[in-house]
N, C-alpha and C positions, 0 to 999 in steps of 0.2 A: 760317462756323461752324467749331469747331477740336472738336476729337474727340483726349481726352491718353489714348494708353493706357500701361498702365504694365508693365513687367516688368522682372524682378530677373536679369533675364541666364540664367534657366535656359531650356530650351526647352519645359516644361512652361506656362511663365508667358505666352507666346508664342502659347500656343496659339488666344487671344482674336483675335492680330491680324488675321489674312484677313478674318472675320468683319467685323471693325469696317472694315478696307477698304473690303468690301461696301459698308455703309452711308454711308458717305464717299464711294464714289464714285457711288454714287446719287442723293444729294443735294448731291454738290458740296463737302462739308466738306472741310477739312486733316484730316490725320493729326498729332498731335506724341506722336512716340516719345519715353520719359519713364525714367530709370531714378534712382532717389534714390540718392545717394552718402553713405555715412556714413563722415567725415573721419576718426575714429579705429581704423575697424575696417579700409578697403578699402582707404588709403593708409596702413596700419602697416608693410606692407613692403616699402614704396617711399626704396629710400635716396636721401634728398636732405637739402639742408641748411636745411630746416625743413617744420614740418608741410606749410604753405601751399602750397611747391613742390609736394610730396609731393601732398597735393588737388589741384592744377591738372595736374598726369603723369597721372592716374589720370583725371580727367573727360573730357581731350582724348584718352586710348585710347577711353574709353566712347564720346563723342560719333562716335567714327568707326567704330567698333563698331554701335553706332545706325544710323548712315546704310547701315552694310553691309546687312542685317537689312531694311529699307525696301526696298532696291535689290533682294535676294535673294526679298524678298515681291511685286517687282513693283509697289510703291507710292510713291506720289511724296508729300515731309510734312516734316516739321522733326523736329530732335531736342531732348531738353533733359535735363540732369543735375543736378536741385538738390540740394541739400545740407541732411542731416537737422539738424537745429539740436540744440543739447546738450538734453540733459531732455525732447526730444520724439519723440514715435514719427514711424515709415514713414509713416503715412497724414498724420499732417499737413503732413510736408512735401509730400505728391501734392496737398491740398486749396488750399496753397497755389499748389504749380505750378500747379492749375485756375484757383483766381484771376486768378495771374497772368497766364497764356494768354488768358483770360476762356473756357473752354471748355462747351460746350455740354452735353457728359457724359463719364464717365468710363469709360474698357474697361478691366476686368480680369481675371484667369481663377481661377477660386476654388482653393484648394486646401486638401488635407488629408481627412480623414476619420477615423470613427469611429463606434463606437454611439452617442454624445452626437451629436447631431441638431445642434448648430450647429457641430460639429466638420468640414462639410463645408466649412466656409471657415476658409482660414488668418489667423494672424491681421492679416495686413497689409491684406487682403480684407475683413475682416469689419471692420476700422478705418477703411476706405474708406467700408462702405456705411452703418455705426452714424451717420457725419459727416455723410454728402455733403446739400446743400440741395440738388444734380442729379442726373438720373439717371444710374444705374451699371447699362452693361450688363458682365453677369458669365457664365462658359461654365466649366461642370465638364467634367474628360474634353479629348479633343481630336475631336471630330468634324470628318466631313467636310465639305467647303463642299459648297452645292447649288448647282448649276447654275441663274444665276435672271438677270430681266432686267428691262425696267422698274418702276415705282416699289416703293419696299421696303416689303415689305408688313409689317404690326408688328398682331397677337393682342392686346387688349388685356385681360384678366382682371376680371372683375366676381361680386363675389355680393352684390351689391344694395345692402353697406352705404358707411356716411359716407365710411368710408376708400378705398374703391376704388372711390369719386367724386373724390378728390380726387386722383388717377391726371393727371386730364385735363391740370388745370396744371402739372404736373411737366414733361409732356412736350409740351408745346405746341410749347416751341420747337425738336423733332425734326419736329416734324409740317410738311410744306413741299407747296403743294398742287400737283399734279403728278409728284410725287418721292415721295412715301411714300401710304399708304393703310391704312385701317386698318380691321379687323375685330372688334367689341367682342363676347366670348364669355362667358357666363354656362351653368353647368351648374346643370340642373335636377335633382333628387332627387326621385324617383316618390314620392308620396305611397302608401298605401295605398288600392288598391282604383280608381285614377287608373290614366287611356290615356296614353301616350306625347304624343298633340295634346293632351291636357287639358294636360300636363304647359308642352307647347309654350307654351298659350295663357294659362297661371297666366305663365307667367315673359316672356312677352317685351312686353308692354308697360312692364315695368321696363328692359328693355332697349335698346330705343328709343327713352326716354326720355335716354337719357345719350346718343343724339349730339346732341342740341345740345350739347355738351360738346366734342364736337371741333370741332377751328382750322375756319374758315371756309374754304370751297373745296379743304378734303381729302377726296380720294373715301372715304367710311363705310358700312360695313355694321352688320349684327349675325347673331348664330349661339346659337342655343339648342342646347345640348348634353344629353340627356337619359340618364339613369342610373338605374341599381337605386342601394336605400336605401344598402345597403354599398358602394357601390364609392368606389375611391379617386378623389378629385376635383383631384390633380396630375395622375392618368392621364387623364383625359379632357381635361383640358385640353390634355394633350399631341399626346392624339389628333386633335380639334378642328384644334387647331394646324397639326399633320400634313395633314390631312383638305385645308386651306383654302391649304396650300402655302406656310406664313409663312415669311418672312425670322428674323422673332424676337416671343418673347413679351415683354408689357410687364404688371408685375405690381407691387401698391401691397405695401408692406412691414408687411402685419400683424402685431403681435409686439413682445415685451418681453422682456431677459434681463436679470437681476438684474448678473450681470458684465458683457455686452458691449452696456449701452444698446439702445436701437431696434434692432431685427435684422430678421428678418421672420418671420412666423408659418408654419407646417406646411407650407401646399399651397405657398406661394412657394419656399419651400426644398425642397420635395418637385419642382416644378419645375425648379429649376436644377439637383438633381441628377439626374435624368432626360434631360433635355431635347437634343434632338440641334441645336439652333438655340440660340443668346442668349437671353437673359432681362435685359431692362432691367428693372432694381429702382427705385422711388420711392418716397421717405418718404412715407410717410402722414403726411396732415395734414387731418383728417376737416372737412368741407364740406356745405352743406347748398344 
């Protein structure tokens, strides 16, 4: 299993890596550190006698740059520097590099912000995740690594419907039985004039029902989360999350933007901006 994280050389971009470390080394995957070169802007002023030179001076700093960067994370992984093609953006040469590697998912670390609500990813980030057919774990902020040790545990996010059923295939192939574990968590909203166990007992035979949904021979739970009508339901899930000691949240990308295609809906993004752990995003691709 190969695990492509990507960053653009800032140390903000960076901030994803330990994280995905983490999970790579828990399950045994590679690392491929990944930075795209774009041949007219990076290598403009690189005097040599023709672009091409120019491109290949500039990839062989990066690639050893790369390797620095690994070494200084304490991780052992490959490097790679593909090169953006004319007329296309960042992210599709990264969907390529995926391809290419055949990688299992993608690490990136969101950036940007704003009062516009999909303003918390930049747009290389949000190009990532609008594309990707795999999952994109993605980290706002730079939080600290926790202290953690066998299989990695992964929160997975449910509220009952099609789409955040069809979570399961996305991320199948992260799921390795022995090595990862997962806890499926649904937050329940008090109904009027409803106890707390009513509350429990409305919602968790829905919740149950979705492990059979996970890989065969992964240790599975579930967690009912119970809340007032108001409350926000990224915080709880955060809490949960917290509560149950996750490695990372894994959450189906509800949501539509007129400009940036598929994105993810409210609590997902509400999520990743919170969140002191990863957030593996997955397309929704509603399932029955």
């Amino acid at each position: 299993m190969k695990i492509l994280v990507c960053t653009d050389g800032s140390p903000g971009s960076l901030a994803v890596l330990p994280h995905a470390g983490r999970f790579a080394s828990a399950v045994g995957a590679e690392i491929v550190l990944t930075r795209v070169l774009d041949p007219r802007v990076d290598a403009a002023s690189v005097v040599s006698p023709s672009l091409e030179a120019a491109v290949t001076t500039v990839q062989t700093s990066w690639e050893a740059g790369l390797r620095e960067v690994l070494s200084a994370a304490g991780l052992s992984g490959s490097v790679m520097v593909p090169r953006r093609a004319w007329g296309k953006e960042v992210a599709d040469a990264i969907h390529l590099a995926a391809d290419e590697t055949e990688a299992a998912m993608v690490a990136i670390s969101s950036r940007g912000s704003g009062a516009v609500r999909h303003a918390l990813f930049g747009s290389v980030a949000l190009g990532v995740i609008s594309r990707a057919d795999l999952p994109v774990m993605t980290l706002a902020g730079d939080p600290p690594m926790r202290e953690a040790s066998g299989p990695y545990h992964i929160v997975v996010t449910s509220d009952g419907s099609a789409d955040a059923k069809s979570i399961f295939p996305g991320i199948s192939a992260l799921l390795i039985p022995g090595k990862t574990k997962v806890t499926i968590v649904e937050v329940a909203t008090m109904k009027a004039q409803e106890s707390e166990a009513e509350a429990i007992e409305r919602t968790r035979p829905g919740v149950e029902a979705l492990l059979a949904r996970v890989t065969a021979g992964v240790e599975a739970s579930t967690h009912v989360r119970v809340v007032p009508a108001e409350a926000a339901i990224d915080l709880a899930v955060i809490a949960a999350a917290d509560s149950l000691g996750a490695d990372a949240i894994a959450s189906a990308t509800h949501g539509h933007s007129a400009q940036r295609r598929l994105i993810a809906g409210s609590t997902a993004l509400g999520i990743v901006a919170k969140a002191q752990v990863p957030v593996i995003l997955v397309k929704s691709t509603p399932t029955e």
